[in-house]
C-alpha positions as CSV (number, residue, x, y, z in Angstrom):
1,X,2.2,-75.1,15.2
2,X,0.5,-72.5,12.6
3,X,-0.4,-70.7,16.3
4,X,3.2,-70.2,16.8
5,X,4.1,-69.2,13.2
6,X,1.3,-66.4,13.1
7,X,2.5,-65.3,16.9
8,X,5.9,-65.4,16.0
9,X,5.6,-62.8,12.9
10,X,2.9,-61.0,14.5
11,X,5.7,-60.5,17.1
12,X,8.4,-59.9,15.0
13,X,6.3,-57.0,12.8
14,X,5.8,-55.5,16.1
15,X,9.3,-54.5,17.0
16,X,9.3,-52.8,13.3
17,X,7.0,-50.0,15.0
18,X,9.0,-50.0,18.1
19,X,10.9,-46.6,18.6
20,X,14.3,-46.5,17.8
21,X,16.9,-45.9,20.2
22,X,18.3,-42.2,19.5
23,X,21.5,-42.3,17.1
24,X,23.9,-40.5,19.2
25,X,26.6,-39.1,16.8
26,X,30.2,-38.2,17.8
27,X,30.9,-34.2,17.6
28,X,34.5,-34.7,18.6
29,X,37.3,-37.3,18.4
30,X,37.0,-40.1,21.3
31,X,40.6,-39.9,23.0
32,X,42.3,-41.1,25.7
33,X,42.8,-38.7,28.9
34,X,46.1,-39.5,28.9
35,X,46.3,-37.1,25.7
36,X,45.1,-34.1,27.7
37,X,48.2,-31.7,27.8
38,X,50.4,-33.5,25.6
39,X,52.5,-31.5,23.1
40,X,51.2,-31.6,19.7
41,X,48.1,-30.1,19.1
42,X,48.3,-27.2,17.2
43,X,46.4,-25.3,14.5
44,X,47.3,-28.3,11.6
45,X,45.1,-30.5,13.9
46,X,42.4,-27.7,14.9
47,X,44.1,-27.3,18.0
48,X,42.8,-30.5,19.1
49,X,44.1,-34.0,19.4
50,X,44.2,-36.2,16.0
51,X,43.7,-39.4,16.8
52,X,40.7,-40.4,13.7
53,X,41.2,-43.9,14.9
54,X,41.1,-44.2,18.4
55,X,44.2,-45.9,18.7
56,X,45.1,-44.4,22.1
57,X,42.0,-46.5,23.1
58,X,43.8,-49.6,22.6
59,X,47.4,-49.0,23.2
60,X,49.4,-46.7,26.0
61,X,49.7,-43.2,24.9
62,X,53.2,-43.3,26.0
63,X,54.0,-45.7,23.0
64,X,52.2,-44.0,20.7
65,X,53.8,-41.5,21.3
66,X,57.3,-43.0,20.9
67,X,56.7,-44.3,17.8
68,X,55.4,-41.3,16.2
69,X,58.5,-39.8,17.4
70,X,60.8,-42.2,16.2
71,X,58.7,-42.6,12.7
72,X,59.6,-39.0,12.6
73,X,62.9,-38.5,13.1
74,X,63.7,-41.2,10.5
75,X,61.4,-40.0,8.1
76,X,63.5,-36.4,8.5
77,X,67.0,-38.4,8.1
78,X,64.9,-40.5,5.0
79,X,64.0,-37.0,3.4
80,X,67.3,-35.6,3.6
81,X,68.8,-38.9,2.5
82,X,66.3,-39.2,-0.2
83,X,67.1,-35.4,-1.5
84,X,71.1,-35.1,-0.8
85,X,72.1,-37.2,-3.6
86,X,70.2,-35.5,-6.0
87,X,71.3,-31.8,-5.2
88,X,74.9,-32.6,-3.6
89,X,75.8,-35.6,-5.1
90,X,77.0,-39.2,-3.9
91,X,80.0,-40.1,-1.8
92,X,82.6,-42.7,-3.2
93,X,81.7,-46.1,-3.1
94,X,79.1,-48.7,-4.3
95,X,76.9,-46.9,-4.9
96,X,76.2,-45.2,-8.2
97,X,73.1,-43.9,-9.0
98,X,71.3,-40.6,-7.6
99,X,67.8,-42.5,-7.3
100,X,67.6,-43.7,-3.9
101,X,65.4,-47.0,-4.3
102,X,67.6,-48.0,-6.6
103,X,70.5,-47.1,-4.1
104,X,68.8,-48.9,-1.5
105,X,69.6,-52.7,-3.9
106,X,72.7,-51.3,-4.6
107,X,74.4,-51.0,-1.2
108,X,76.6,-54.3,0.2
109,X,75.1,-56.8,2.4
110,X,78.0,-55.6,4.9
111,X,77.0,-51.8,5.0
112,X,72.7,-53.0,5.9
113,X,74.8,-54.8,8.8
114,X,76.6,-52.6,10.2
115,X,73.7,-49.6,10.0
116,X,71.3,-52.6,12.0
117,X,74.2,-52.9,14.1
118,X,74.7,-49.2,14.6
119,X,70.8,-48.3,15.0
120,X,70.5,-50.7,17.5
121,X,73.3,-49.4,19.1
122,X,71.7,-45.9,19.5
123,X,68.2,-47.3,20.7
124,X,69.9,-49.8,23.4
125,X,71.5,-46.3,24.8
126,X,68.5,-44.5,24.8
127,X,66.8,-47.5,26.3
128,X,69.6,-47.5,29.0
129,X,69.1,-43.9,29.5
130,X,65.5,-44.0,30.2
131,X,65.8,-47.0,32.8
132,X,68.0,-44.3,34.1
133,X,65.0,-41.4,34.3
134,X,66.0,-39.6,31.1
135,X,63.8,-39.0,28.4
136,X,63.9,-39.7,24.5
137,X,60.2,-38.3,24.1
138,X,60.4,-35.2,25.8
139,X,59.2,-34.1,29.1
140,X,62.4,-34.3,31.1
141,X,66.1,-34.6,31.4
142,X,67.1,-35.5,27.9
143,X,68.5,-39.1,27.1
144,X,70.9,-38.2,24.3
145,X,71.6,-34.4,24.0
146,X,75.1,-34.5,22.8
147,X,75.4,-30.8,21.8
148,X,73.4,-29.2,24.5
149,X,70.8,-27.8,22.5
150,X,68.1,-28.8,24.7
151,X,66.4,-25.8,26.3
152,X,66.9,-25.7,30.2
153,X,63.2,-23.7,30.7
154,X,59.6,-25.3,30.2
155,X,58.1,-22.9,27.6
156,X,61.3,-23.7,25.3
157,X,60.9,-27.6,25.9
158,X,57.4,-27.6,24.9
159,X,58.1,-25.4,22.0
160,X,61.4,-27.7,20.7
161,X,59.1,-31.0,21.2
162,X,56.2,-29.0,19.0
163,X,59.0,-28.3,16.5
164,X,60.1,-31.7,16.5
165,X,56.5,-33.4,16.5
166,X,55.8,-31.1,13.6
167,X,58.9,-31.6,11.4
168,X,58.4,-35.1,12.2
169,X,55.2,-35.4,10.8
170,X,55.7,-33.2,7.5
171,X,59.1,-35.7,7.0
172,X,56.5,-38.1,7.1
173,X,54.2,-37.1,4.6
174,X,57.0,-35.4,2.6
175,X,58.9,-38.9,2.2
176,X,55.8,-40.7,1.3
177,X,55.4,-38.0,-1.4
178,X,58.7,-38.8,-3.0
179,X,58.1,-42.7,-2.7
180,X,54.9,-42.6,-4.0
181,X,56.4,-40.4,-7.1
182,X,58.9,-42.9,-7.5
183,X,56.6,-45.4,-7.8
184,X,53.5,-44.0,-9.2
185,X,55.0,-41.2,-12.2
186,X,52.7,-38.3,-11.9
187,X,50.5,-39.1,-8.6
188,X,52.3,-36.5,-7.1
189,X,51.5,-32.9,-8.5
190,X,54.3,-30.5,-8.3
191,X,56.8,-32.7,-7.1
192,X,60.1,-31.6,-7.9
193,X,61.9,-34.1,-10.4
194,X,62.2,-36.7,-7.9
């Protein structure tokens, strides 16, 4: 018994000599291939792909790339929605105040149903539309392009979706600005009064 004690931490000291195995440390973001030639890397991301948590590792880049989209272009309508009613003013109704979290309590159960009811709408045509070969992400025939401001050529696809990824994003950031100065007085410097 004490033989097997004394061999065991002789055994187990050992392996505290034993070289290391060399620490191989990332130099660049691990991304999927499927993010090679997508639009969106620019000089904000050091003309690479930003993807600090490897998500495109675990879900299709396709999705990803939907939802950013999507994220986007409500956090543009959000921004706009959060600044109209304190520049332009409010429409008749309800709805009283210029601060838009209160707003958001204010509005009638009826009006949160038929905006569900309406947004749904949109996203079931869109969804139709791509079943169809149309594109809501860019990279084809448009699925909604009511007022045929859709460039026809390549180069001015790619450089609308870049705008639109880019907007998206700094809507993004620029609503959770205004939320968390709502929320948090003074965590935001410079914020405008909002």
């Amino acid at each position: 018994m004490k033989t097997a004690a004394i061999l065991s931490l002789l055994a187990g000291s050992a392996t505290a000599f034993a070289p290391m195995p060399a620490n191989q440390a990332k130099s660049s973001l691990s991304v999927s291939a499927d993010l090679d030639g997508m639009v969106g890397t620019s000089v904000e991301t050091g003309n690479k792909v930003f993807d600090p948590l490897n998500l495109s590792d675990w879900a299709p880049v396709s999705h990803l790339r939907a939802a950013e989209l999507a994220n986007g272009r409500s956090a543009m309508l959000a921004t706009v929605g959060y600044v109209f009613p304190k520049w332009v003013g409010s429409f008749e109704g309800d709805v009283t105040v210029d601060d838009p979290i209160a707003a958001i309590g204010q509005a009638d159960l009826q009006w949160w149903a038929q905006f569900v009811i309406f947004c749904g709408t949109i996203e079931a045509y869109k969804y139709k539309k791509e079943l169809e070969g149309k594109s809501s992400t860019g990279g084809g025939e448009p699925a909604i392009d009511w007022m045929g401001m859709y460039p026809k050529d390549e180069a001015g696809r790619k450089e609308m979706e870049l705008k639109e990824l880019k907007n998206g994003r700094l809507a993004m950031l620029g609503i959770a600005g205004f939320v968390s100065a709502h929320f948090i007085p003074g965590s935001v410097p410079g914020a405008p009064g909002f």
